[in-house]
N, C-alpha and C positions, 0 to 999 in steps of 0.2 A: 792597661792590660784588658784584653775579652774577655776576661774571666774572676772574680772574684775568689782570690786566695787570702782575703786581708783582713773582710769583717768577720770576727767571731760567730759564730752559730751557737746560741741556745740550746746546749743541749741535756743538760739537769733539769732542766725547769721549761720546756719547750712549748712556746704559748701554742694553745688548741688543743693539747693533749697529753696523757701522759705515758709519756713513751719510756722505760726503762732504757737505760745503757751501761754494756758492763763496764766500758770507759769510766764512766761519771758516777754512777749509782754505789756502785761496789767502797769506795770511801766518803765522808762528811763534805757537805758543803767547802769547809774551808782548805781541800786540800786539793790542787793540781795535776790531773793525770795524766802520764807521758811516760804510759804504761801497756797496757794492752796495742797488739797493732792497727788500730782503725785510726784513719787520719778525723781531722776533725773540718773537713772540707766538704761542700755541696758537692754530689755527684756530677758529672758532667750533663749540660741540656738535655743531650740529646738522649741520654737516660734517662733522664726525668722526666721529657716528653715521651716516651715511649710507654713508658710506666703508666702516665697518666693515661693515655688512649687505652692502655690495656685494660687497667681499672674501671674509666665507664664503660668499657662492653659491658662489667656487672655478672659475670658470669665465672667460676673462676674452680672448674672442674679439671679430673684428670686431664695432664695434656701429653703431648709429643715431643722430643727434640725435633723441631721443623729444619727440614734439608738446608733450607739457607742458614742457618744458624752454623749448620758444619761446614758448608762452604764460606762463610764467614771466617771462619779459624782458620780453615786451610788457606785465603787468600793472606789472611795476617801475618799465618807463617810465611809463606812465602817472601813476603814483603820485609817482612823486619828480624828473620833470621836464616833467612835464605835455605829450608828447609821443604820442599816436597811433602805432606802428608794427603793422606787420603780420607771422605768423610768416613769411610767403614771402620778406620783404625780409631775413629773418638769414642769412648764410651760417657756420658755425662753425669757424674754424679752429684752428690750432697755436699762435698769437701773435700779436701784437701787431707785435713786427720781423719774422717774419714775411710777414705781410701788407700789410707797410709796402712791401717789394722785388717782392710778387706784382703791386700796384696799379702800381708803376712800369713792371712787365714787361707788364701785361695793357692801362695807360691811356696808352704813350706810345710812340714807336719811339725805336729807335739814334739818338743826336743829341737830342734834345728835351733843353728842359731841364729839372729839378726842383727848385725854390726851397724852400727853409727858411730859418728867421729863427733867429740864435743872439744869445744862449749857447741850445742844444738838446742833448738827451739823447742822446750821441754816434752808437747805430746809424742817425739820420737821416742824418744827414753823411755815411755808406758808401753809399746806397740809390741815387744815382744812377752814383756809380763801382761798385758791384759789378752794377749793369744793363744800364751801354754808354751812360749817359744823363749830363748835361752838368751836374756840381753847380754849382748857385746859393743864395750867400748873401745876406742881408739881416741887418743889427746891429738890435740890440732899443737902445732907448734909455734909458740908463743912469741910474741915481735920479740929479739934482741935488742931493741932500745925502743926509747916514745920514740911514738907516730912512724915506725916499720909496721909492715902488714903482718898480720898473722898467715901461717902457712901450711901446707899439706904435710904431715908428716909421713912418709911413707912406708918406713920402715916401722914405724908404730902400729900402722894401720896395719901391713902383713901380720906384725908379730901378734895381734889380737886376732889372727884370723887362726880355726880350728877345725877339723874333719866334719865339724858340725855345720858350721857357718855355711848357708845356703843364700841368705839375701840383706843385701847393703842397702840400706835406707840412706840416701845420697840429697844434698841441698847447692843448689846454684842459680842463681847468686846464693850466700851462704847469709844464714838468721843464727845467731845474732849477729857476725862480727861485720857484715857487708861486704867481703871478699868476692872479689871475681876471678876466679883460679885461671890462672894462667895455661895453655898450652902444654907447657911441659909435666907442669900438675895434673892436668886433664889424661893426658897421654900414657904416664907413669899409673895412673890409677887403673885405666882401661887394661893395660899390663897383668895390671892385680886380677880384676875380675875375669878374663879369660884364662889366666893361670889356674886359678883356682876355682874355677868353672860358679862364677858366682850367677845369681840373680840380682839386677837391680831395682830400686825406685827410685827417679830421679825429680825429687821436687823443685819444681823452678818458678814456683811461685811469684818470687820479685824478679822475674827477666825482663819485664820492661820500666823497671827502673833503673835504671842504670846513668849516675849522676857523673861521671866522666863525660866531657864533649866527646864525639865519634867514637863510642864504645860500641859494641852491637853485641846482642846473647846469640850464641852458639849452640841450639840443645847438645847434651852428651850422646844422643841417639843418630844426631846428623851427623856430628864432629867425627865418631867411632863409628859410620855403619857396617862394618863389620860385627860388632857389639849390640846392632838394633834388637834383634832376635832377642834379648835378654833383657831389652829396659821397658821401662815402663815409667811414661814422662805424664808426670801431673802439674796442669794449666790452670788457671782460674782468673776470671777479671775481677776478683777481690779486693786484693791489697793496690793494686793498680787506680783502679777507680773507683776506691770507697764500696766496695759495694758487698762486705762480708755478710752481714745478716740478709742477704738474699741466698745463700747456701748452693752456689751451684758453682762445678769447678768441671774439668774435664781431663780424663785419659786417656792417652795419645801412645796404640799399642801397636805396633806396626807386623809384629808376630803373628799370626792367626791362631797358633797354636796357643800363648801366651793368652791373646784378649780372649779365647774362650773359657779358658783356665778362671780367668778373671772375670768373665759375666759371669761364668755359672755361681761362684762362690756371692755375687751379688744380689741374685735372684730372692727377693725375702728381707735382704738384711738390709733394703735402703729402700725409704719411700720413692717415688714416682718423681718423675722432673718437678721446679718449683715452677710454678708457669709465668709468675713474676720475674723470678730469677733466669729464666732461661731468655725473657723480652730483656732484660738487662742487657744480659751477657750480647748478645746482637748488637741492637744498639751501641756498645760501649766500643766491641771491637770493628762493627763501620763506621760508626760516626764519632767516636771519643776521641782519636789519635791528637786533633788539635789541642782539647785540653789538656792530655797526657804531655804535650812537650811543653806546654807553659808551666803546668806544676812540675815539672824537672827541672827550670828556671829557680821555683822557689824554691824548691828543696836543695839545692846547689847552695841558695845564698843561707837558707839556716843553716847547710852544713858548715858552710866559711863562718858564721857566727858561734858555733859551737866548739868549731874548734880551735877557733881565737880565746873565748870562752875558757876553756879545759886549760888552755896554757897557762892560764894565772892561778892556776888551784892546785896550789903543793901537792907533790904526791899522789897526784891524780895522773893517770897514760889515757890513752886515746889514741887506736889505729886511725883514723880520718874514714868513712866505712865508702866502698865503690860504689856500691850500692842500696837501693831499699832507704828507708826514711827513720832507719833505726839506725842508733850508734852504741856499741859495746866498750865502759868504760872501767879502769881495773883501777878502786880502788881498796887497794889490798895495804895501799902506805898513805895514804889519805891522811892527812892532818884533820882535828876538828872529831874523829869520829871514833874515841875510846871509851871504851865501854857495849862497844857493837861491831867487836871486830869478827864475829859471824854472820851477820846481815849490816852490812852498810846501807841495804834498801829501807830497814825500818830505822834507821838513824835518822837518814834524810825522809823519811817521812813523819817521824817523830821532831823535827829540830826545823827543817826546811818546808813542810807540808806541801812535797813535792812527792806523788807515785810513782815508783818506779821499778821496774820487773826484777826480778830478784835471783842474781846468776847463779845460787845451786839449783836452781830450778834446770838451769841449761846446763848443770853437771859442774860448773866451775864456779867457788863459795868467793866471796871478797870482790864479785865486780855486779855491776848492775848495767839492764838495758834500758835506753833512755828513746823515748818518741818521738821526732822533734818534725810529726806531720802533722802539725798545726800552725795555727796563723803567726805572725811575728809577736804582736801585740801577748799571746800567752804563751811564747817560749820565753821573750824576753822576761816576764815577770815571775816561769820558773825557776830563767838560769838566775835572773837575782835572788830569788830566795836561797836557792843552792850556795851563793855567793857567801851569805852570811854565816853557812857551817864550813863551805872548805875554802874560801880565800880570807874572808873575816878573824 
C-alpha cells in the first residue's frame, strides 16, 4: 500500500511536543478511544506538504478564501457528484456545528421551530435551544431484525412537523447510523419540505465516504433542484481526511437570496478564514483523492471485522453502517452489562476500558457509537476488550 494505514501514531504522549487531543486526553492512559470522530491516521502528503510550505513562509496573518480554493470545490463537485456549483455560492466558514446554529440564527426567528430526525449526532439537538428556537424531533425507524438498515420514517417526520416549524437540519450520509437514504427516501422527504414550505440544512459531511464499491453521493440540492432555493449544503474536508482541528468547512448556497440571508447573520459571529486550514482544504481536495480511495479499502475491511465481530456478542444488533467510519450499535439486550442498563457506554468503559460515544446523546438511550477509524492493530485490541464483557 502507498500509504500508511497500519502503524499506530502517538498521539497521547506524542514525541516533540505536547499536543492535547480530545480523542486521547479526555480519559486515563489505560483506556481506548473509539469515540469522538477524528480517525487516528496521518493526514494525506499532499496535506502535510502544503502545510509545511505554508508554515515556513513564517507569517501567518489575516488571510482570504483564494479563488483556486473555490474552484477546487467546484471541480470536486463536479467530478465526484456530478453537481454544477459556482465559486460565488461557497461561503467558507469555521464548522460544520458551527454553521449549523448561524443557519438557525440567520433562517428563523425566536419561536420557529427546528426539526431533526434522531438518533443524530448530538450538536443538532442544542441548535434550536442554544438559538431561542423551538426543538423538534422525528424517530428514524428502527431495523426490523439484526443487520436491516434503519429507515426514514416519514410519516413520523410529518406528524412532528407544526405551523411553527420553519427549518429541517438534515444529515447524509446519516451520523450515527451510516445510512445512505435511498431515492425514494430522498424524494418522499423533498415532498415534505415544499409541502410545508420548509427551510433546509443539509449536512453532508461524510459524502465522501462511502464504503459500498460504486456508491456515489448525490447532494439533496442537485438531486431536488427544484428545492435548491431552500437548502443550504454544508461541506468540509474534515472527517474525510483527518483534518478537524483545522476548523474550516464550506457553504454551498446556490439561492442568492438565501446566502445573503446567511452572510449577513455571519458577519461578527465567526473569525476570519483559518489560513492553515484553508491551505488544507486545497491541497486535500486536489491532491488527496488518491489517499481517500485507499482509506475506503481499510475502512471496508474493519467494517467486515466489526461486524463479524458484533455477531458473536449476544444481544448485541448492528446495522453494518454505508457509510462514514462510525458504526451505531444497540445494546439495549446486551448480555454482560446489568447494573448499566442506562449508559452501556460507561459499562464498557468501566469493565472493557474501551470509550465509546454514548447514544442518549444522539437522542436514543441503550446503544452506543463506536470509531473504528483507526489502525487494525488498535481496533483489534478494542474489539477484544469488548469481548470480555459481551461475548465472555
Amino acid at each position: 500500500m502507498e500509504y500508511d494505514f497500519a502503524t499506530p501514531v502517538e498521539r497521547r504522549h506524542p514525541q516533540g511536543g505536547d499536543w492535547p487531543s480530545q480523542k486521547w486526553h479526555h480519559y486515563g492512559d489505560e483506556v481506548l478511544p473509539l469515540w469522538v470522530a477524528d480517525m487516528d491516521f496521518v493526514s494525506p502528503p499532499a496535506v502535510v506538504e502544503a502545510l509545511r510550505a505554508r508554515v515556513d513562509h513564517g507569517v501567518y496573518g489575516y488571510g482570504l478564501v483564494p479563488d483556486s480554493l473555490r474552484h477546487t470545490l467546484c471541480a470536486w463537485s463536479a467530478t465526484h457528484y456530478g453537481w454544477t456549483i459556482e465559486p460565488e455560492w461557497q461561503l467558507w466558514l469555521p464548522g460544520v456545528v458551527p454553521a449549523l446554529h448561524l443557519a438557525s440564527l440567520a433562517l428563523t426567528e425566536p419561536g420557529d421551530g427546528v426539526l431533526t430526525v434522531t438518533p443524530i449526532y448530538p450538536p443538532f439537538l442544542k441548535v434550536a435551544e442554544r438559538t431561542g428556537r423551538l426543538p423538534q424531533r422525528a424517530a428514524m425507524r428502527a431495523p426490523a431484525a439484526p443487520g436491516e438498515p434503519w429507515c426514514l420514517d416519514l410519516e413520523a417526520l410529518e406528524a412532528a412537523i407544526t405551523p411553527a416549524t420553519r427549518l429541517l437540519l438534515w444529515c447524509q450520509p446519516h451520523n450515527p447510523t451510516g445510512r445512505i437514504w435511498t431515492r425514494e427516501e430522498l424524494a418522499g422527504l423533498a415532498a415534505l419540505v415544499a409541502r410545508h414550505d420548509l427551510l433546509v440544512v443539509s449536512d453532508e459531511l461524510h459524502c465522501d465516504l462511502l464504503l459500498d464499491e460504486g456508491a456515489r453521493h448525490r447532494p439533496l440540492a442537485a438531486a431536488f433542484p427544484e428545492l435548491a432555493s431552500r437548502i443550504l449544503t454544508l461541506w468540509a474536508p474534515s472527517k474525510t481526511f483527518n483534518l478537524a482541528g483545522l476548523t474550516t468547512a464550506c457553504a454551498v448556497i446556490p439561492d442568492a437570496g438565501l446566502r445573503r440571508r446567511f452572510a449577513a447573520m455571519v458577519r461578527g459571529l465567526q473569525p476570519d478564514g483559518n489560513v492553515l486550514g484553508l491551505v488544507a482544504a486545497e491541497a486535500a481536495y486536489a491532491r488527496g483523492d488518491p489517499w481517500r480511495r485507499a482509506l475506503l479499502g481499510v475502512l471496508r475491511g474493519h467494517r467486515r471485522t466489526l461486524v463479524e465481530r458484533v455477531a458473536q456478542w449476544p444481544g448485541v444488533a448492528m446495522s453494518p453502517p454505508e457509510s462514514t467510519y462510525l458504526a451505531w450499535l444497540d445494546l439495549r439486550r446486551a448480555h454482560g452489562l446489568a447494573g448499566h442498563e442506562g449508559s452501556p457506554k460507561q459499562a464498557l468503559l468501566e469493565r472493557a476500558g474501551v470509550a465509546l460515544s454514548e447514544g442518549a446523546a444522539f437522542g436514543w438511550p441503550g446503544f452506543v457509537r463506536l470509531n473504528f477509524g483507526t489502525t487494525a492493530s488498535q481496533l483489534d485490541t478494542a474489539l477484544e476488550r469488548l469481548d470480555r464483557v459481551l461475548r465472555d
